[in-house]
ROZAZA-868243 format. One record per residue: residue in three letters; x, y, z of N, C-alpha, C in turn. Coordinates in steps of 0.2 Angstrom, whole numbers, plus 5000, padded with zeros to 4 digits. Example, Ala and Ser with C-alpha at 12.3 -4.5 7.8 and 13.67 -1.06 7.14 Angstrom:
BEGIN
ALA506649725039506249785039506649845039/SER506449895035506849955036506450005039/
// end
This chain:
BEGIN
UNK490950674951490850634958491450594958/UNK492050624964492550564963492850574970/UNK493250554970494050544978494450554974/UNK494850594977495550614975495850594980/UNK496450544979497050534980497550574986/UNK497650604992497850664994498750614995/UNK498850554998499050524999498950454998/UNK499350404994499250334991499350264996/UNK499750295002499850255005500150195004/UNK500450125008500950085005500550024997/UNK500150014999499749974993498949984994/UNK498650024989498050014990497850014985/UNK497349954983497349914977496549914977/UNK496049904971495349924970495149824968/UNK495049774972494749714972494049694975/UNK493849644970493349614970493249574972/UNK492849504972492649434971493149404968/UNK493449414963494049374960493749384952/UNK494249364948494349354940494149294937/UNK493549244936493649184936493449154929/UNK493549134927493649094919494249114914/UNK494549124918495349164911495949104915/UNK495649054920496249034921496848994917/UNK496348964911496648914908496948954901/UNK496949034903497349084899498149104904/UNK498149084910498549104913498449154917/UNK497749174918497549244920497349204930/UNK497749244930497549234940497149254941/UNK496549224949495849264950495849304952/UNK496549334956496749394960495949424965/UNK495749474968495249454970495449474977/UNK494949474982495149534990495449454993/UNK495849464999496149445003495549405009/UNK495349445010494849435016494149445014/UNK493949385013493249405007492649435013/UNK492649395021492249415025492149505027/UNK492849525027492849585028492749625021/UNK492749615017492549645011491649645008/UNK491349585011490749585012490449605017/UNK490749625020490649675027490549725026/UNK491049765023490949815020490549855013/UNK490349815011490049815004489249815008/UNK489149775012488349775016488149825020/UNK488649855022488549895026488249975022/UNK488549975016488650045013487850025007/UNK487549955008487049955001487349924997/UNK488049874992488249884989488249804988/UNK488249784981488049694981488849664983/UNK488849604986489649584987489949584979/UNK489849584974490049584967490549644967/UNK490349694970490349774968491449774972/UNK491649804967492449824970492449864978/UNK492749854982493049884989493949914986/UNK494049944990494749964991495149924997/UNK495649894992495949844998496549905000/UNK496549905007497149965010497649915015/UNK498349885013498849875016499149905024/UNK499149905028499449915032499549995034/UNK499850025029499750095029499550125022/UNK498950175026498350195023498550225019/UNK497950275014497950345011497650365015/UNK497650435012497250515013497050515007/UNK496250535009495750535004495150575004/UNK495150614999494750675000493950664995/UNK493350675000492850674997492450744991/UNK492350734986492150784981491550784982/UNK491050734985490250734986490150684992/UNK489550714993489250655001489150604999/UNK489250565004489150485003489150465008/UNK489150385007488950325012489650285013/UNK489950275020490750225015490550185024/UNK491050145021491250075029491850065028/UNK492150035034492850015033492949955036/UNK493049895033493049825037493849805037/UNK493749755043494349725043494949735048/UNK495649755046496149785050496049835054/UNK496249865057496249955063496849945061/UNK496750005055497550025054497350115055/UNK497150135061496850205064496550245060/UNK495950215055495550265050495150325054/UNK495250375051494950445054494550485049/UNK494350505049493850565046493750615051/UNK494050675045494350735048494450755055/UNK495050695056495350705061495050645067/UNK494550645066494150605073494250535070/UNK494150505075494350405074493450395071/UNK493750345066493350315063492850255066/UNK492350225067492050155069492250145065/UNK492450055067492650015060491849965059/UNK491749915053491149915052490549945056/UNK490549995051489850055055489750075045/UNK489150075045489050125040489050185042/UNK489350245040489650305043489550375035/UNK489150425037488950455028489650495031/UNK489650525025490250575024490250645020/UNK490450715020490050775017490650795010/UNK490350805007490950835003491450885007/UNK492050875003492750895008493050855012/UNK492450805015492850775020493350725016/UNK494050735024494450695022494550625026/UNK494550555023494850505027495550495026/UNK495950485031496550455031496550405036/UNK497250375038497450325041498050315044/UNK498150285050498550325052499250245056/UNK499050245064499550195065499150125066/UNK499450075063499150005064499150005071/UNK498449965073498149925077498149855077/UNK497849825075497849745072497749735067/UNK497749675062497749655056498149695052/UNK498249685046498449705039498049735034/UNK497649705033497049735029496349775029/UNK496349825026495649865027495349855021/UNK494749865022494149865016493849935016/UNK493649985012493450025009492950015005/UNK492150035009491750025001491350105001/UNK491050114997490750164997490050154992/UNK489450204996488850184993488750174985/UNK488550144983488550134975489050124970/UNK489650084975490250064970490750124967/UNK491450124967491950134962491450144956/UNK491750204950491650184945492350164943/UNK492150094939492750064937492650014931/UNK493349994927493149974918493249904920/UNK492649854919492949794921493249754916/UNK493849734916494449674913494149604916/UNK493949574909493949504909493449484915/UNK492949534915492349514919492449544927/UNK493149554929493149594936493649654935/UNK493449684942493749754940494549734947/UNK494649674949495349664952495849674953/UNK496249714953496949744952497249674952/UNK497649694947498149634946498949644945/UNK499149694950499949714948500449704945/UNK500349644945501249614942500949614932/UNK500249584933499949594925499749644922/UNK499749714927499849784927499149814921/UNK498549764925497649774922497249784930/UNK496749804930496249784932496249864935/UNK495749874940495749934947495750004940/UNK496350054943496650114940497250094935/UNK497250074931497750054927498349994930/UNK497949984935498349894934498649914937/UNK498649954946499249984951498850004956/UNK499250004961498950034968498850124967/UNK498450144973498250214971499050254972/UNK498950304966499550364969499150414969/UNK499650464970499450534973499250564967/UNK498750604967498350624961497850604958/UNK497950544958497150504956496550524958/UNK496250534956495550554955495050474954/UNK494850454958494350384959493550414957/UNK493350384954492550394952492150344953/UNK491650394957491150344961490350354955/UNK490150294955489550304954488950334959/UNK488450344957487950404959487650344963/UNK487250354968486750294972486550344976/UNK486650404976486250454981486650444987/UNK486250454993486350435000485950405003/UNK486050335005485650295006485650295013/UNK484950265018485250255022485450215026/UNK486050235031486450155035486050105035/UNK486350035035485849975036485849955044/UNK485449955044485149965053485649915055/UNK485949935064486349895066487049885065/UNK487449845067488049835063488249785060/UNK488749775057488849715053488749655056/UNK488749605052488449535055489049495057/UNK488949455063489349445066489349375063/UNK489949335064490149255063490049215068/UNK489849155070490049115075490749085076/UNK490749085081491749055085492049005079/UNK491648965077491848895073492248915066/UNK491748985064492148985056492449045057/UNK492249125061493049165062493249155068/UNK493649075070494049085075494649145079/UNK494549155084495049195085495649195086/UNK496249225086496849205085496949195095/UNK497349155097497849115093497749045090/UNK497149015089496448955087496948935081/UNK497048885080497648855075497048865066/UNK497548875059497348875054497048785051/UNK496448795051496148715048496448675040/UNK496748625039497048605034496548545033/UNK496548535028496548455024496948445021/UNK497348375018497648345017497648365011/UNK498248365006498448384997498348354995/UNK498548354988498648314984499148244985/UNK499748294986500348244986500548224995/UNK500048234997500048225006500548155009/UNK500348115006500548075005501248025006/UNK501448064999502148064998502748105004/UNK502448145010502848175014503048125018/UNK503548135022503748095028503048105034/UNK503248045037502748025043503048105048/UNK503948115047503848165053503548245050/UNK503448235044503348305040502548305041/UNK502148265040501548275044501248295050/UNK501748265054501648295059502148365063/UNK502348375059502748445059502248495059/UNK501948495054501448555051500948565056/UNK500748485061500248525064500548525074/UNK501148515072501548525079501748575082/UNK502248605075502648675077502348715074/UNK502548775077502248845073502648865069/UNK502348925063502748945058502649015058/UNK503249035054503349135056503049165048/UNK502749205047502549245043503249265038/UNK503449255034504049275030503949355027/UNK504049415029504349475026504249475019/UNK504649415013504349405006503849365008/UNK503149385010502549365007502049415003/UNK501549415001501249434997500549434995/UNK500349454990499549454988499649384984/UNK500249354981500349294977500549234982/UNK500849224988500949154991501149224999/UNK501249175003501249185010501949125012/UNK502349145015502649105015503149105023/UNK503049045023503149015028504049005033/UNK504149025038504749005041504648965046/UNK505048915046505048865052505448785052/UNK505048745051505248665051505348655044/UNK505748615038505848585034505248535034/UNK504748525028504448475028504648425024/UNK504948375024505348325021504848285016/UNK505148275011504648205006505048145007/UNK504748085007505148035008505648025002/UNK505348054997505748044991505748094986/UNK506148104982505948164976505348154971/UNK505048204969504548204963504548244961/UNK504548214953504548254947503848264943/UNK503448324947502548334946502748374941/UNK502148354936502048404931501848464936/UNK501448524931501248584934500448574933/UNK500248594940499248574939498948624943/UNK498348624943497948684944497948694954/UNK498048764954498148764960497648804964/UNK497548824970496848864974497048904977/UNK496648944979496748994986496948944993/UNK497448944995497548905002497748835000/UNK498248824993498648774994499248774997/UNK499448725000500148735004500648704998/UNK501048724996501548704991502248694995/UNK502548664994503248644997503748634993/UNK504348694992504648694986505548654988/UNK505748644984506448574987506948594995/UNK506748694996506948685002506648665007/UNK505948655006505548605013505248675017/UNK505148715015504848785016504248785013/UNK503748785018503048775013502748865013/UNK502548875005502248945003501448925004/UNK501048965007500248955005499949015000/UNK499748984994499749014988498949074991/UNK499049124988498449184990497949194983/UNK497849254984497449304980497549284972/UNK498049304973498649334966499049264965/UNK498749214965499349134965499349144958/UNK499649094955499849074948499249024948/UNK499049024942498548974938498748874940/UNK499348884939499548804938500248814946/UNK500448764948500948744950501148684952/UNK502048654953502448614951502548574957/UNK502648614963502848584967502348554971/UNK502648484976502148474980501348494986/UNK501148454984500448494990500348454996/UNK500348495002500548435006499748455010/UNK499448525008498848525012498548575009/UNK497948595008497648645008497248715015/UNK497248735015497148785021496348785019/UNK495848755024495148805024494948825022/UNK494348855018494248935015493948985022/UNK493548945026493348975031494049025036/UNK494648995035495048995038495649055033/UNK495749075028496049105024495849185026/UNK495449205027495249295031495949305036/UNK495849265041496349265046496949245042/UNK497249215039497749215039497949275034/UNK497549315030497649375026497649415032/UNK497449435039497549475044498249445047/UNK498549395046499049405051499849425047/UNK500049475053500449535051501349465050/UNK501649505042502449465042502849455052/UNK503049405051503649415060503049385065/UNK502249375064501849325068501749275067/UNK501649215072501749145070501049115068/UNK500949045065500249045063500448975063/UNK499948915067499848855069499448815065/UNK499448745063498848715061498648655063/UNK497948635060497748555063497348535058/UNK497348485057497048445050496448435054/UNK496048455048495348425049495048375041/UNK494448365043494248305037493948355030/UNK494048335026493548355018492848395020/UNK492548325023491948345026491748405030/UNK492248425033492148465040492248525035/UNK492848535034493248605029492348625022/UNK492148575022491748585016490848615020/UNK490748575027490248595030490348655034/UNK490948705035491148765035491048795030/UNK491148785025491048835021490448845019/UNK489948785019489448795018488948835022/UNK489248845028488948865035489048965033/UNK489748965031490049045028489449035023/UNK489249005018489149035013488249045013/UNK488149025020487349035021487349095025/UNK487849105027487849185032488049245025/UNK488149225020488349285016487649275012/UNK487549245012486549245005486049275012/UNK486349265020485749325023486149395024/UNK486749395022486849465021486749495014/UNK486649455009486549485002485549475002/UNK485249455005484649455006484449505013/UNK484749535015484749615020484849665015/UNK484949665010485249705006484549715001/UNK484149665000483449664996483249695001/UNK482949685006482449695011482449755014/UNK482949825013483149875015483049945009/UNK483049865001482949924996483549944993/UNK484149904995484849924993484749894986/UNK485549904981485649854977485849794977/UNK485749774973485949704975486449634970/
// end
């Protein structure tokens, strides 16, 4: 029972939930980009949000089925098709032995999700099965798919679709673009100049070409510190804004390093990190400070809409 590989496409890497208790080994959480569309997809197919998706970049694979199945595809429209004919995006959609999915010209976003009914079969490393490239573990041998691969699914039968379509969010936590990204104040917030504060939530900033599944990095306005500082190195997050001596601020992702050195002038939302892993290098990306409070009763509000999507998953019979 597998996928074979027909074509690899530009990165398509096998991620979970993230890596979590190895940090204070060095070990990154790595982990999907876009956790809404990843649980999107894992809902729709029967699959607990724990269970690996296939993160697919920009441009796709071809990908040939050896048995029938159950698959979805959340997130980006990078033009997914099945044997030819356009794909629904978030739909649970079966699939027959032979069939081929490929992908084709981007539509919107960067990122697609791939899950399939009853998970990858996959070895998990340090408690997740995450592709970690640069560490070169996790997924298929610590790398994105190549041609030839043979992916092994586990057995879950054919289940069927989960009635409906995926669950939708309200306006407040996946705002639409062009709705500015929500920050709270950093660590070292402080320390910036009064005009570098208000820089960050004035002008817009361009997607830099060097970004990645490790930082996101920013082009635009210099944000100035009033003065130099010599920080130790301390533990860092998904969506901190770091600002390195050129005054170009990186917002650290998936794949951040454990610790870092340089300034933190903000942190990004969590509610708000999905979108900014959909928007494509060369587009611009806005923000607005919001309070502790607010940033944390969003998430709480995500995290009550993901316990009734993993509780439609009991109530249909799926796993869970």
């Amino acid at each position: 029972m597998s996928i074979v590989v027909i074509k690899p496409g530009a990165l398509s890497s096998f991620q979970d939930l993230g890596r979590f208790g190895s940090q204070h080994l060095g070990i990154p959480v790595s982990g999907v980009m876009d956790e809404r569309a990843h649980r999107q997809a894992c809902m729709l197919v029967g699959n607990a949000a724990s269970e690996a998706s296939l993160e697919i970049t920009l441009m796709g694979p071809t990908l040939q089925f050896e048995v029938a199945t159950l698959i979805a595809v959340t997130g980006a429209d990078l033009g997914a098709a099945l044997n030819g004919q356009a794909l629904p995006l978030e739909t649970a959609v079966p699939v027959a032995a032979g069939d081929q999915l490929c992908f084709g010209k981007r539509v919107d976003g960067v990122r697609a999700y791939l899950a399939v009914a009853g998970g990858f079969a996959l070895t998990p490393v340090m408690g997740s099965t995450s592709t970690y490239v640069r560490g070169g573990f996790g997924g298929i041998h610590g790398r994105g798919l190549q041609k030839g691969d043979r992916i092994g699914l586990r057995d879950a039968g054919l289940p069927s679709p989960l009635p409906g379509r995926a669950v939708s969010y309200p306006v407040d936590i996946a705002r639409p673009k062009p709705a500015p990204l929500r920050i709270v104040p950093g660590r070292e917030w402080h320390a910036f100049s009064v005009q570098a504060r208000q820089r960050i939530v004035s002008e817009p900033f361009r997607i830099s070409p060097k970004s990645d599944r490790m930082g996101c990095r920013l082009e635009g306005p210099g944000l100035a510190l009033d003065q130099a500082m010599n920080l130790p190195s301390e533990a860092v997050t998904f969506g901190t804004i770091q600002v390195p001596p050129d005054g170009l601020p990186i917002v650290l992702m998936a794949d951040r390093q454990s610790t870092g050195g340089y300034p933190r002038i903000a942190n990004i939302a969590s509610v708000d990190l999905p979108r900014l892993a959909q928007t494509m290098a060369g587009e611009t990306v806005s923000f607005e400070w919001i309070t502790l409070g607010q940033a944390q009763q969003l998430a709480m509000a995500q995290c009550e809409i993901f316990e009734r999507m993993e509780g439609a998953l009991g109530q249909h019979g799926f796993q869970s």
